[in-house]
C-alpha positions in Angstrom: 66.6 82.1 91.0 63.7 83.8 89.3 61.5 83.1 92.0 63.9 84.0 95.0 63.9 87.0 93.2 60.1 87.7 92.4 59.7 86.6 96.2 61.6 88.7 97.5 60.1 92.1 96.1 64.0 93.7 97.0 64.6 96.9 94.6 68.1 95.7 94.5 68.8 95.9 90.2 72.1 93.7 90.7 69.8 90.8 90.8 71.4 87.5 91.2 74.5 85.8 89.3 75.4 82.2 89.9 77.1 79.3 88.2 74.5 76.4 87.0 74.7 73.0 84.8 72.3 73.1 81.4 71.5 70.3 79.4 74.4 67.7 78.7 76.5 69.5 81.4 76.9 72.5 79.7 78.0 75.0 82.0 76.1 78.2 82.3 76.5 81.7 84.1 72.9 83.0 85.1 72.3 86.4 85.5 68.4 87.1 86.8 67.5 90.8 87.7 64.3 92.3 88.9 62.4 94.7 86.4 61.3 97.5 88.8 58.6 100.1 87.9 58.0 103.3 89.6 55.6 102.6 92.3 54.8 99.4 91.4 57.7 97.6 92.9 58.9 94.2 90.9 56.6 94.2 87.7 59.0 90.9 86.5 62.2 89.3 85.9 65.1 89.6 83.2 67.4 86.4 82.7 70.3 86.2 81.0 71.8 82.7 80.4 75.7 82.5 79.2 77.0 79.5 77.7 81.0 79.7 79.9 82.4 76.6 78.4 84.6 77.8 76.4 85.6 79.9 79.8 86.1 76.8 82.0 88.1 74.7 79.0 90.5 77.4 79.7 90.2 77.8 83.1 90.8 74.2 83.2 94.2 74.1 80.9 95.3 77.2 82.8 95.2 75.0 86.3 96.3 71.8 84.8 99.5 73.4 83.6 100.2 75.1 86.9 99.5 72.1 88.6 102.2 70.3 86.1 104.9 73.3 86.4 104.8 73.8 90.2 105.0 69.8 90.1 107.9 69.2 88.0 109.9 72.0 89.9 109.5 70.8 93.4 111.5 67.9 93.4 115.0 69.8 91.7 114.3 72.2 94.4 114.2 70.2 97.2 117.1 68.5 95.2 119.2 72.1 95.5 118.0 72.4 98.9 119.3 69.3 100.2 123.1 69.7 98.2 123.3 73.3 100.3 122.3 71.2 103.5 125.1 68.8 102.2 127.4 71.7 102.1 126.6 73.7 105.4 127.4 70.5 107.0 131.3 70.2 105.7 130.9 67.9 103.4 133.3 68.9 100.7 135.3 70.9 103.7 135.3 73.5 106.1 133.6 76.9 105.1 134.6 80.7 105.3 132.1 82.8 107.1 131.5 84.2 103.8 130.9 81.2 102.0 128.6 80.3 104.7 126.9 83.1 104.6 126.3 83.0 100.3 124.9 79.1 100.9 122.6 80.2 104.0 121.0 82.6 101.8 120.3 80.7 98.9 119.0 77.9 101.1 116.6 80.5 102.4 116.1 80.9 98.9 115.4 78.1 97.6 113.2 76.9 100.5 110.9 80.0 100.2 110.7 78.3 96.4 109.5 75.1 97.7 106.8 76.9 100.0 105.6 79.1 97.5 105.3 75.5 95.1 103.4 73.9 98.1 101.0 76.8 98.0 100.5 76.8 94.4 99.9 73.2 94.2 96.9 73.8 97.1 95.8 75.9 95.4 95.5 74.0 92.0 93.6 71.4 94.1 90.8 73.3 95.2 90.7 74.6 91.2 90.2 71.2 90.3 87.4 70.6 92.8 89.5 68.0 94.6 89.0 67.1 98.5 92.1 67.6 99.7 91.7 65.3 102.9 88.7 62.6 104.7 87.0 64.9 107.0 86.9 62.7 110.6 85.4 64.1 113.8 88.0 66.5 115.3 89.1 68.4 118.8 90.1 71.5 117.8 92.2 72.2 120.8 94.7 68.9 119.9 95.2 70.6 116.0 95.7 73.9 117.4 98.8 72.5 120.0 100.4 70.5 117.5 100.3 73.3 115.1 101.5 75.6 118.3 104.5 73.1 119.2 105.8 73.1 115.8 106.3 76.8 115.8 107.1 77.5 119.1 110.6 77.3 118.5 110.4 80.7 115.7 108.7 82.3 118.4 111.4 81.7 121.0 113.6 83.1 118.6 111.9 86.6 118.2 111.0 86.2 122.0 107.3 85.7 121.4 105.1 84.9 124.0 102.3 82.6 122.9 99.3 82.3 125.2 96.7 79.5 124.7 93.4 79.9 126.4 90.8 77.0 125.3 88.8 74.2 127.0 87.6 71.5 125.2 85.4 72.5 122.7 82.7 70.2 121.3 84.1 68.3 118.4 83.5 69.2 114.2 83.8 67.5 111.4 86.8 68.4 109.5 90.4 66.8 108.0 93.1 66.6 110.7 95.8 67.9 108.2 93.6 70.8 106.5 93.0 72.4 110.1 96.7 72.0 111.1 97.5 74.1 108.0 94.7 76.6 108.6 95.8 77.4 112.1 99.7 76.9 111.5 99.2 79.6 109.4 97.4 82.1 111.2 100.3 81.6 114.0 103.1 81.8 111.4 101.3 85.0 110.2 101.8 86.1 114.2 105.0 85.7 114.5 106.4 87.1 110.9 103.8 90.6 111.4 105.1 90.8 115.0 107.5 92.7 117.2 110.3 90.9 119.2 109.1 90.4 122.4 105.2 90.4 121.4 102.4 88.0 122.3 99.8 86.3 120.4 96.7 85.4 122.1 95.2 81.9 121.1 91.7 81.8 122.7 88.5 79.5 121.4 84.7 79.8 122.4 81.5 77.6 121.5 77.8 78.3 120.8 75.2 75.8 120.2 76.0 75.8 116.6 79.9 76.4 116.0 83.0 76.8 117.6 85.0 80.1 117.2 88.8 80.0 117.6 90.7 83.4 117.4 94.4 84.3 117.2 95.5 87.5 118.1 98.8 89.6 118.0 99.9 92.5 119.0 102.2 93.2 116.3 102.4 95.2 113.3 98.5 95.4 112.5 97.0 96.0 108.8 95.7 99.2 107.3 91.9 99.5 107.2 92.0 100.1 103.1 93.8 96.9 103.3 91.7 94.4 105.4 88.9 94.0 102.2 92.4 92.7 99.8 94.6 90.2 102.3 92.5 87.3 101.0 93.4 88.1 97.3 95.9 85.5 95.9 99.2 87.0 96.2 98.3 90.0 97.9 100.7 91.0 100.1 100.6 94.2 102.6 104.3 96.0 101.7 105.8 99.0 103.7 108.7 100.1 105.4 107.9 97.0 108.2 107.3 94.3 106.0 108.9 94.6 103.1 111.9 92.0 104.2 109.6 89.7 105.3 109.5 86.4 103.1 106.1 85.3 102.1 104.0 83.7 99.1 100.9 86.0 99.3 98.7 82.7 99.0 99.0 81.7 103.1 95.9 83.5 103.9 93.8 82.7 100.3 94.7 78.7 101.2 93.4 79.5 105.0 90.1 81.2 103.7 89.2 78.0 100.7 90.4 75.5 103.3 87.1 77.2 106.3 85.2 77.7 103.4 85.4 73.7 102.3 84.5 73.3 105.5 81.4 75.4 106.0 83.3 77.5 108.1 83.9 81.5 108.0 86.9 83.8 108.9 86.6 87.4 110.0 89.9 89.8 110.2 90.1 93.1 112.7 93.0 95.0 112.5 93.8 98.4 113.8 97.6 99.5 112.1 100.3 99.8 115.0 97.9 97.2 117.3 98.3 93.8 116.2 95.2 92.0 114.0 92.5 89.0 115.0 91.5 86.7 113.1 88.9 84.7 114.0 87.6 81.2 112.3 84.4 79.8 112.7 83.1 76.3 112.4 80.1 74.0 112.6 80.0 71.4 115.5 79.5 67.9 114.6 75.8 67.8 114.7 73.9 65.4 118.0 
C-alpha cells in the first residue's frame, strides 16, 4: 500500500484504507496517505495501523445472533403459514368472505415474514464469509428462463409483457442457484415497480471478456438522488406509488454481494416516470 501509493505520485490526501491480517491473525485496518509538499509533489507516506479485533469480535456475535434469531423463527412461521393454508382450504369448515379475507391477509403476512427471514439469513452468510453454492460452468440463458417461468405467472396477473432477447452466450463460472436468485430478483423488482400492462425487456450481450445481461422496465423508474442508496440494506424507495408494495429492502443488497462473489458488477439507470435497467456483468469461463 505504501508503495502503490509512493508510485503513483496522485495528490489524492484520502490515501488508501484496506482491511489486512498482522502477526498471529490479528486483524488490522490500514490507513496509508501521501504527505504532499507544495511543488514538490509526494515528499512520503503516513501509515496508520488499527488493531479492529475488538471490532470484528463484535461484528461477529452481532451476525451469529442474527443468524440464530432469523433461524429459530422460520420454522413457527412457516408453521403459521401452513395452519392458514389449512384453513383457506375448509378444513375446520366453510368460510365468510370476511373471514377469508382476515386469513388471506395474514398469510400475506406471515409469508412476507418468511422472505424477509430468507433474506436475512443470506445475508448472514456472506457476513460469515461462507460460499453459499459450488460454482459449475453455467449458460446464462437456461438460469435466466427458469427464473422467467417461475414468475411469469405474477406477470400475467398485472398483464405484464415480458420479452426475452438473448442467444447463447458463452458460458461463466458461477453457482446455478446464486444466479437464479440474482436474476429472479431483478424480474420480481419489474413486475412489483411496474404499471399493469407494462413490459420488461430481458436482453444479454458478450465481449471477449464477460457477458452483460440487462433487465429493463418501463415502470415506475427511481429518482436520481436515489440511484447511489437502493443497494443499502433495507433501503427502500417510498412514495405515493410504492408505498403498498411489500418488500424486505435487502432484494437488491443480496443481488449486488451475490455479482460481486462472483467477480461480477451491476450498474442501475433510472429516469423517474420511465422504467429502470439494470445491468449485470460477468466474467466468461476463461479458454
Amino acid at each position: 500500500m505504501i508503495s502503490e501509493t509512493l508510485i503513483s505520485q496522485c495528490d489524492n490526501t484520502a490515501g488508501i484504507v484496506s482491511e489486512i491480517v498482522g502477526n498471529n491473525a490479528i486483524p488490522i485496518l490500514a490507513h496509508v496517505a501521501p504527505v504532499v509538499m507544495p511543488e514538490r509533489g509526494i515528499a512520503g507516506v503516513v501509515a496508520i495501523l488499527q488493531d479492529i479485533t475488538r471490532q470484528k469480535a463484535v461484528e461477529k456475535m452481532k451476525s451469529d445472533f442474527l443468524a440464530k434469531v432469523t433461524h429459530e423463527l422460520k420454522s413457527p412461521v412457516a408453521t403459521i403459514t401452513q395452519q392458514l393454508n389449512t384453513l383457506l382450504e375448509g378444513a375446520l369448515g366453510e368460510l365468510s368472505e370476511e373471514q377469508k379475507r382476515m386469513i388471506e391477509k395474514a398469510k400475506q403476512w406471515s409469508l412476507g415474514l418468511i422472505s424477509l427471514i430468507s433474506d436475512l439469513l443470506t445475508i448472514c452468510k456472506f457476513e460469515s464469509g461462507i460460499t453459499l453454492e459450488k460454482k459449475i460452468q453455467l449458460d446464462i440463458k437456461d438460469v435466466v428462463l427458469e427464473a422467467v417461468d417461475l414468475l411469469k405467472p405474477q406477470a400475467d396477473d398485472k398483464k405484464i409483457t415480458i420479452n426475452l432477447s438473448m442467444e447463447r452466450l458463452p458460458k461463466i463460472y458461477a453457482g446455478r442457484e446464486d444466479m437464479k436468485e440474482v436474476f429472479a430478483n431483478l424480474i420480481i423488482n419489474a413486475i412489483k415497480y411496474n404499471n399493469e400492462g407494462g413490459t420488461i425487456d430481458i436482453c444479454g450481450e458478450a465481449d471477449d471478456h464477460a457477458i452483460r445481461v440487462s433487465v429493463s422496465d418501463n415502470g415506475f423508474g427511481i429518482k436520481q438522488e436515489n440511484l447511489k442508496l437502493i443497494f443499502d440494506r433495507f433501503f427502500r424507495v417510498k412514495n405515493n406509488t410504492t408505498r403498498f408494495i411489500t418488500g424486505t429492502g435487502l432484494g437488491l443488497p443480496i443481488v449486488k454481494e451475490i455479482v460481486e462473489s462472483h467477480n461480477g458488477s451491476i450498474e442501475v439507470r433510472s429516469e423517474e416516470g420511465k422504467g429502470s435497467r439494470f445491468t449485470v456483468s460477468l466474467p466468461i469461463c476463461p479458454g
